[in-house]
N, CA, C and O of each residue as an XYZ file, in Angstrom:
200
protein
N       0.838     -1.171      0.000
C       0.000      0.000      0.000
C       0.889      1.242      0.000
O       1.914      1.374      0.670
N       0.303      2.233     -0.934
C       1.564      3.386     -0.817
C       1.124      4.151      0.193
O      -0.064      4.157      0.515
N       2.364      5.132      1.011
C       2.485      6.127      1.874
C       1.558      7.079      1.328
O       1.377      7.129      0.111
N       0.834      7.994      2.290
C       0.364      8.665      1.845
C       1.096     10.348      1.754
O       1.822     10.640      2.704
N       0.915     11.374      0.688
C       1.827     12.285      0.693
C       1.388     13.613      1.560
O       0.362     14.258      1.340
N       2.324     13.894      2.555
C       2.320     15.238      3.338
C       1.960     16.327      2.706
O       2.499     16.551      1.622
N       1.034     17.196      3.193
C       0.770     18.235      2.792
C       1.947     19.253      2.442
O       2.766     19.509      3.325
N       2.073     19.906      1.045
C       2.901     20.962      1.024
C       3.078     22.170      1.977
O       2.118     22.785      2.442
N       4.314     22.452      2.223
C       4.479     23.509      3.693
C       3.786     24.586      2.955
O       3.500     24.668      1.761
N       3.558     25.485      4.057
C       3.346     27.134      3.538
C       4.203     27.714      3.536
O       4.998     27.451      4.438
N       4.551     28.729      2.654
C       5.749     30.076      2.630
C       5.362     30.870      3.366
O       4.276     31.327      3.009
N       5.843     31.383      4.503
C       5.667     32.826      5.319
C       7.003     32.927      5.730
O       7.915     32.099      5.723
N       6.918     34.702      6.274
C       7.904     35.221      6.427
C       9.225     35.461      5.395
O       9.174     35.962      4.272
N      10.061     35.109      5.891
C      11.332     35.756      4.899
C      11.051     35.040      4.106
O      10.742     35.578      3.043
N      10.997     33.625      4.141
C      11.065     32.722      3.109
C       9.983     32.663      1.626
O      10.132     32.211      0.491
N       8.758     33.443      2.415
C       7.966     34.307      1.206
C       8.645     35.177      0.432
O       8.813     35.071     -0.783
N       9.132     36.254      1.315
C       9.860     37.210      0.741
C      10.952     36.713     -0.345
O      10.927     37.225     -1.464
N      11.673     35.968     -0.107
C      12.732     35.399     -1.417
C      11.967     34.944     -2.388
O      12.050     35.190     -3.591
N      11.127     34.187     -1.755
C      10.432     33.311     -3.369
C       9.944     34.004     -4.245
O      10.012     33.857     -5.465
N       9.296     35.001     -3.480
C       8.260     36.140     -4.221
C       9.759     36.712     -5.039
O      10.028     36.404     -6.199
N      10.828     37.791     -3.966
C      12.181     38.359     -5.243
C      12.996     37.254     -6.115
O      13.605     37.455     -7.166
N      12.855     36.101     -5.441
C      13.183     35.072     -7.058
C      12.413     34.916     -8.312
O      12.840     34.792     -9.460
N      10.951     34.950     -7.785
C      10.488     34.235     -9.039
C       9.933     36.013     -9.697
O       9.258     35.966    -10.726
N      10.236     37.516     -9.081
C      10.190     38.508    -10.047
C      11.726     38.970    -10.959
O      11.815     40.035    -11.570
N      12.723     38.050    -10.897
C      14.396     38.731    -11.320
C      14.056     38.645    -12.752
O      13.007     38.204    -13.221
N      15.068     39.117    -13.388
C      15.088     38.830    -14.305
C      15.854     37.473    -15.078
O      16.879     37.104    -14.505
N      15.476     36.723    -16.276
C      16.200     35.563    -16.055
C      17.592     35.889    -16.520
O      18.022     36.918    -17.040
N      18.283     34.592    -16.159
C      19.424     35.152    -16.513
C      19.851     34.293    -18.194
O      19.216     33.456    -18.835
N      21.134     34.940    -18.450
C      21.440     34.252    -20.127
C      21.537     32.885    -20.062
O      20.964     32.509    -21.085
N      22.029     31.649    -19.298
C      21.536     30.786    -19.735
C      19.768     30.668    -19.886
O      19.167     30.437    -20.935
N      19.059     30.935    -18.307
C      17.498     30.920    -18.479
C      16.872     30.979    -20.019
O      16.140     30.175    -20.597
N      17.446     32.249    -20.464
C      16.612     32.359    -21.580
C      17.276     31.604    -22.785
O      16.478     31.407    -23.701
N      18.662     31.090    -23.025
C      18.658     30.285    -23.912
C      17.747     28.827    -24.002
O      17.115     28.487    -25.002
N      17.854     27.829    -22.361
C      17.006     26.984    -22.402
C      15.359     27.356    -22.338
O      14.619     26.439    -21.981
N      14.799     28.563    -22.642
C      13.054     29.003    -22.702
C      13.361     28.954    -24.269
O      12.386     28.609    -24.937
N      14.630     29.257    -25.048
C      14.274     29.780    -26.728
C      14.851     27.784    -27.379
O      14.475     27.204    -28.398
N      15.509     27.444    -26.636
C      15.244     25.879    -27.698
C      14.123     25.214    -27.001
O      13.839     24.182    -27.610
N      13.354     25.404    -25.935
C      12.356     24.689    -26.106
C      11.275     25.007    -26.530
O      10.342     24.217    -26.677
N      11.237     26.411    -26.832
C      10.124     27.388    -27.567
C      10.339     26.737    -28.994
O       9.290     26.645    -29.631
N      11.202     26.378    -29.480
C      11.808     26.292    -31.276
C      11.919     24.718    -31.155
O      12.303     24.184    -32.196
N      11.657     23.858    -30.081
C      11.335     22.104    -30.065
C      10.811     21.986    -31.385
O      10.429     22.968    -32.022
N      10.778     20.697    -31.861
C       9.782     20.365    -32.765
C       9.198     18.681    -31.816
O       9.907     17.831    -31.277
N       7.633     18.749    -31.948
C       7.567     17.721    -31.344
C       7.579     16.347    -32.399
O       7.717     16.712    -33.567
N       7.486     15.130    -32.272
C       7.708     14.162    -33.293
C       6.613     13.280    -32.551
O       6.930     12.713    -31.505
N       5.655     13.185    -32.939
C       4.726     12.185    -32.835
C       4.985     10.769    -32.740
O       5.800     10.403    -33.587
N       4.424      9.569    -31.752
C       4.992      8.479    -31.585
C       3.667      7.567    -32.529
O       2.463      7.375    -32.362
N       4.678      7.183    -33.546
C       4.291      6.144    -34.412
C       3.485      4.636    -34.269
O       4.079      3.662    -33.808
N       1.993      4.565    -34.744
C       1.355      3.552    -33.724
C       0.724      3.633    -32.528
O       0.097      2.713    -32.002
N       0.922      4.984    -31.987
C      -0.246      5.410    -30.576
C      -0.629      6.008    -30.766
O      -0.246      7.174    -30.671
N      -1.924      5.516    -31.274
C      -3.111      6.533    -31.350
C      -4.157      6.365    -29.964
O      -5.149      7.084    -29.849
């Protein structure tokens, strides 16, 4: 029988505060190279699963 999974913590306090100034930075030059090849992916359809 599987474990059952713990509720995700809450963010308060400082630790809000970072997440919130991390996830507004700007990205940095790798960031945006890996957002522009997976923007320009091509996907390839699997042959036989329909």
């Amino acid at each position: 029988m599987a474990k059952p999974i713990a509720p995700t913590p809450v963010f308060e306090g400082d630790d809000l505060d970072k997440l919130v100034k991390y996830m507004k930075r700007p990205l940095t030059k790798k960031e945006k190279e890996i957002n522009e090849r997976l923007k320009n992916h091509r996907d390839v359809p699997m042959i036989g699963f329909d």
